[in-house]
Residue, then its C-alpha position, 0 to 999 in steps of 0.5 A: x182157682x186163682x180168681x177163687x183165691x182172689x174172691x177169698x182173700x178181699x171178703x178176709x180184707x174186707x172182714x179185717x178192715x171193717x173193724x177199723x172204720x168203726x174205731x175211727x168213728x169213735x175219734x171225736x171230731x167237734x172236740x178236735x174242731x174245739x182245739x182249732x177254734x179255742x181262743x184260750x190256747x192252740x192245741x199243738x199235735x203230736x205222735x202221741x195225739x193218736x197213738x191208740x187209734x195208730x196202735x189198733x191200725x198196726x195191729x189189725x194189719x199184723x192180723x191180716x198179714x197172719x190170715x193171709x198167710x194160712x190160707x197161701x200155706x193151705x191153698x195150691x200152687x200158683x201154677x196148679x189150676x182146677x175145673x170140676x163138672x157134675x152132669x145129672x142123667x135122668x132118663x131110660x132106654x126101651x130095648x124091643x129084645x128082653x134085656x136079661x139085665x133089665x136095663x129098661x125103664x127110667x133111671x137118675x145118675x150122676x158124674x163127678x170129674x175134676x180135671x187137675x193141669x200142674x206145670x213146673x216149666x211154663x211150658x209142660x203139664x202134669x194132668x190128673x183126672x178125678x172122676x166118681x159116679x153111678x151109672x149102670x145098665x143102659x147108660x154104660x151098655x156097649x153092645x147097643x150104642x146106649x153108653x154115655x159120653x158122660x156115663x161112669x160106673x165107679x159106684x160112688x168110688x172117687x178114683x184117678x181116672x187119667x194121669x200123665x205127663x207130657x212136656x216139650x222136645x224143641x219147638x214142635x215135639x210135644x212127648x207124652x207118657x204116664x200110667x193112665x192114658x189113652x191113645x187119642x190123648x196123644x194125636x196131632x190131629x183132632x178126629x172130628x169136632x162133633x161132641x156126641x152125648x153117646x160114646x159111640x160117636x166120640x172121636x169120629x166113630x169110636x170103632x177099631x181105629x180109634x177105640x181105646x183103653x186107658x192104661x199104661x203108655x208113651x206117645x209123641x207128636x209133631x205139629x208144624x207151622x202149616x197145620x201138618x201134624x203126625x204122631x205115634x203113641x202106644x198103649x199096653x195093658x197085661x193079660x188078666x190070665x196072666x194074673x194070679x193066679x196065673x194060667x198056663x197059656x203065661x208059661x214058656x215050655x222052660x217054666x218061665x214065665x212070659x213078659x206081660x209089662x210094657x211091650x211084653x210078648x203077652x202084654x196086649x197092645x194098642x199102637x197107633x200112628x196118625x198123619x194129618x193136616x188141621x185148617x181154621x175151617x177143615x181138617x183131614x186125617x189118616x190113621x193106622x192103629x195095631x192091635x196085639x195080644x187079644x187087645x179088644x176096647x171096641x165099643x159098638x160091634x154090631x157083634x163081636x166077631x172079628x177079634x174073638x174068631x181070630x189070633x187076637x192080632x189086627x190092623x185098623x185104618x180110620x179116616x177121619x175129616x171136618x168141615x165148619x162154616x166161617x160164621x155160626x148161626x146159620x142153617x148150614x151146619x159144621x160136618x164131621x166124617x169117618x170111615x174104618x176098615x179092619x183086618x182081623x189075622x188067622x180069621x176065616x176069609x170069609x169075616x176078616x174084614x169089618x168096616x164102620x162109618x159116621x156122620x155129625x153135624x151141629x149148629x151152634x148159636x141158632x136160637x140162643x147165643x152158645x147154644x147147639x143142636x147136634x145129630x149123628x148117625x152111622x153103622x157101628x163096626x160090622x164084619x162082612x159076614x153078618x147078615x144084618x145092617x145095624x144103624x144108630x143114632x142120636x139128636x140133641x139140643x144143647x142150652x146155656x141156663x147160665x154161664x156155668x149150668x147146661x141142659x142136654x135134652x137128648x133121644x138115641x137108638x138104633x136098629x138090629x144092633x149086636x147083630x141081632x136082627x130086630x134088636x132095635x133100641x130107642x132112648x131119650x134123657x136130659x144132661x144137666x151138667x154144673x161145671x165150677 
C-alpha cells in the first residue's frame, strides 16, 4: 500500500506543478534581456519584479499542501499493509459413480481474499482476512478429495474469514488468540512446504491430525535459536444442538444447562500440541492433536467411520517431515512426507483405528525463472475395517505470466474414494490467480 500511496502522491504533484511550468512560460524573456542590454537606463529588480508569478507559486503549493492532506486523512495507517488475490477456476470433475448433486461437468468460479496485517508495537500483528467467492459442488466436495485450496462457497458474500491477534512474550514466545483461527496458524513447525491445489494435501495430508476449523481460540509457541520449536494451541466451537432451539442432550438432570463457551463440557474442541525442529534444508515434526465432543473438520475420509461409530472423543499423532535441494532447477525435487495414526474412544475393537499418509514433490525454476511442477499422491484417512484402499492424487504446472498474474494448469483424481469400491473420480482445471 505504501508504494501505492507514493505512486498517488507524485501523479497529485506532478498534476499541481505542471501548471507552473506553463506561467512561467509567460515570463518574457527577450523583454527582460532588453533591461540588460538597454544603454538608456539599467533596469534594477526588486521584490516587486515577480511578485505575480511568486503569488501563483505560493498559492499552488498551499494547494498541494490541501490535496496531500485529504488523501493521508482517507488513506491507512502508516503501519497497516494490505495484498489481495483473486483466482479464477475454470474446469470440472467425471465421478464414475452417479453423483445425485450433479457435480460433474465444466464449471468457472471465482475466489476474493484480501489479507489485512496491523501492528501497534512494531513487533505484534492484528491479521484480518477478507475472502468471497462462488464455488460449489465439485470444487468444494470433500468426500472425493476434488475440493480446492482455493475454493469458497460464500456465494458472492464478502465476510471475515480469519481474524486474530498475536504479539510477543520475551524473546521466543510468540501468543496467539481471536474469535476466527485455526490451529495450524499457531505451530512452531511448518508441516510440509509442498502448496497443493487440492486441500486434501495441505499441511502435509489434511487428515485428523492436522485438520482444522475455524472458530474461537488461543495458542502459543516457542522457537529457539537452533531451529527447535514447540507450541500447543486450542480451538472450540459449541454444539450446533446446543442452539435454539436447544435439544435436551444440552441439559443437565437439574434443568440447567450445560457450558458450550470456551472449553465448556459440550463445547466441541480441537487441542493440539507439536514439538519439532526446522533447518535450511529439512524439517521434522511430531504432532498429537485431541479432539473432544464430536468435534469432526476431516476433510477426506475414505468414509467417515471413526468418529460417528464412536463417543465423538479422539486422539490423533501426525508426523510430518521435508527435505529440499540447496539449489533449484535441478531434476531432484524437494520432498514432503506425512503419516497419521487415529484412536477413536468407545469404537468397536475392530475400527478404532484409522491411519493416513502423503507424498509431495516439486521442482521449482525448471523451465522458466519462478516456475513449479508439483505432484502429490496418498491414502486419505481410512480405518482399518474398510475393505477398499483409496488413493488420491494430483499434477500441476505453476507459471509466472508476470509478476503479478499465475497459471495453474492442473488434473486431479483418485479411486474407490468415500469408501466405495469403484468410486473412482478424475478432474482437471486452470487457476489463474491476480494478486495486487
Amino acid at each position: 500500500m505504501k508504494l501505492f500511496q507514493q505512486m498517488l502522491v507524485a501523479s497529485a504533484a506532478v498534476g499541481l506543478i505542471a501548471p507552473l511550468g506553463a506561467q512561467a512560460t509567460d515570463i518574457n524573456i527577450e523583454e527582460m534581456n532588453s533591461y540588460r542590454n538597454s544603454s538608456s537606463k539599467k533596469q534594477k529588480f526588486n521584490s516587486q519584479t515577480f511578485a505575480n508569478e511568486l503569488a501563483t507559486l505560493n498559492e499552488s503549493v498551499d494547494n498541494l499542501e490541501v490535496k496531500l492532506n485529504e488523501f493521508e486523512a482517507g488513506s491507512f495507517s502508516d503501519t497497516t499493509t494490505m495484498d489481495t488475490k483473486v483466482v479464477f477456476t475454470v474446469g470440472g470433475t467425471d465421478h464414475s459413480l452417479t453423483q445425485a448433486d450433479g457435480t460433474d461437468g465444466v464449471k468457472f468460479a471465482y475466489t476474493l481474499q484480501s489479507n489485512l496485517n496491523t501492528s501497534f508495537t512494531g513487533d505484534d500483528n492484528l491479521y484480518i482476512r477478507l475472502k468471497t467467492g462462488n464455488h460449489t459442488g465439485k470444487f468444494v466436495n470433500k468426500d472425493y478429495g476434488t475440493y480446492l485450496s482455493a475454493g469458497n462457497s460464500n456465494g458472492d458474500d464478502l465476510k471475515v474469514d480469519k481474524i486474530w491477534y498475536q504479539f510477543p512474550v520475551g524473546e521466543r514466545n510468540t501468543v496467539w488468540v481471536g474469535p476466527k483461527i485455526e490451529n495450524y496458524y499457531m505451530h512452531g513447525t511448518s508441516p510440509s512446504i509442498y502448496q497443493p491445489v487440492t486441500k486434501q494435501f495441505t499441511l502435509g495430508g489434511n487428515g485428523e491430525a492436522y485438520g482444522a476449523s475455524t472458530s474461537q481460540g488461543a495458542g502459543w509457541a516457542f522457537k529457539a535459536d537452533n531451529g527447535f520449536a514447540v507450541s500447543t494451541n486450542i480451538v472450540s466451537k459449541a454444539d450446533s444442538s446446543c442452539k435454539t432451539p436447544i435439544s435436551a442432550t444440552c441439559q443437565t438432570d437439574s434443568g440447567s444447562y450445560y457450558n458450550t463457551g470456551l472449553l465448556g463440557k459440550l463445547t466441541k474442541t480441537s487441542w493440539a500440541t507439536q514439538v519439532g525442529i526446522t533447518k535450511p534444508q529439512y524439517s521434522a515434526s511430531i504432532l498429537v492433536n485431541q479432539k473432544y465432543n464430536g468435534w469432526s473438520d476431516t476433510y477426506y475420509h475414505s468414509k467417515e467411520h471413526g468418529p460417528s461409530s464412536s463417543d465423538g472423543n479422539f486422539s490423533s499423532i501426525g508426523l510430518r517431515g521435508w527435505w529440499r535441494p540447496l539449489d533449484s532447477g535441478s531434476a531432484t525435487p524437494s520432498i514432503s512426507l506425512g503419516y497419521d495414526t487415529t484412536s477413536y474412544s468407545g469404537a468397536p475393537a475392530a475400527s478404532d483405528n484409522s491411519t493416513a499418509w502423503f507424498a509431495g514433490l516439486t521442482w521449482e525454476d525448471m523451465f522458466s525463472p519462478d516456475d513449479k511442477i508439483g505432484v502429490a499422491f496418498g491414502q486419505p484417512t481410512t480405518n482399518e475395517d474398510e475393505t477398499v484402499d483409496p488413493f488420491a492424487y494430483e499434477a500441476y504446472y505453476q507459471f509466472k505470466v508476470n509478476d503479478s498474474l499465475t497459471m495453474t494448469p492442473t488434473v486431479f483424481g483418485g479411486t474407490d474414494r468415500n469408501g466405495a469400491t469403484g468410486g473412482d473420480v478424475f478432474g482437471a482445471l486452470v487457476n489463474t490467480t491476480f494478486k495486487f
